[in-house]
C-alpha angles and dihedrals in degrees: 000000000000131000135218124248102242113225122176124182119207102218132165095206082262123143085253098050091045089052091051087044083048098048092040092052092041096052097034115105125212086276079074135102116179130184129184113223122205104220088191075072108101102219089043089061083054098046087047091055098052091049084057088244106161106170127035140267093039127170119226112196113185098344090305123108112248113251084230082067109045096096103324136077117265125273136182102230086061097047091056100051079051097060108258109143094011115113117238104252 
């Protein structure tokens, strides 16, 4: 059985964070499973904190903060090596 890569992307609805929604969807593979998380959602704040996201849009692979996000915008070259349209094995 194989399981699916879980991606989540904080977004606020912005340009920015539609862009980031846009490039994730366009580079996952079928390993992916993306979901869009509205951070004007109360309990997604909350989730965000805890996952030490400090800017939006963020991208969150496997519960771990992708590097693109820490403190820097996303990029594409930085979602791939981090696993992002690439089938599990």
């Amino acid at each position: 059985m194989t399981s699916k890569r879980k991606i989540e992307v904080f977004s606020a609805g912005c340009p920015v964070c539609e862009e980031t929604v846009e490039l994730v969807n366009r580079i996952a593979c079928p390993s992916c499973e993306v979901s869009v998380l509205d951070m004007k959602n109360l309990e997604v704040a909350s989730y965000a904190r805890s996952m030490n996201i400090h800017s939006i849009p963020a991208v969150v692979i496997d519960n771990k903060l992708a590097g693109c996000c820490a403190g820097r915008g996303v990029d594409e070259r930085t979602l791939r090596a981090a696993g992002v349209g690439q089938p599990l094995g």
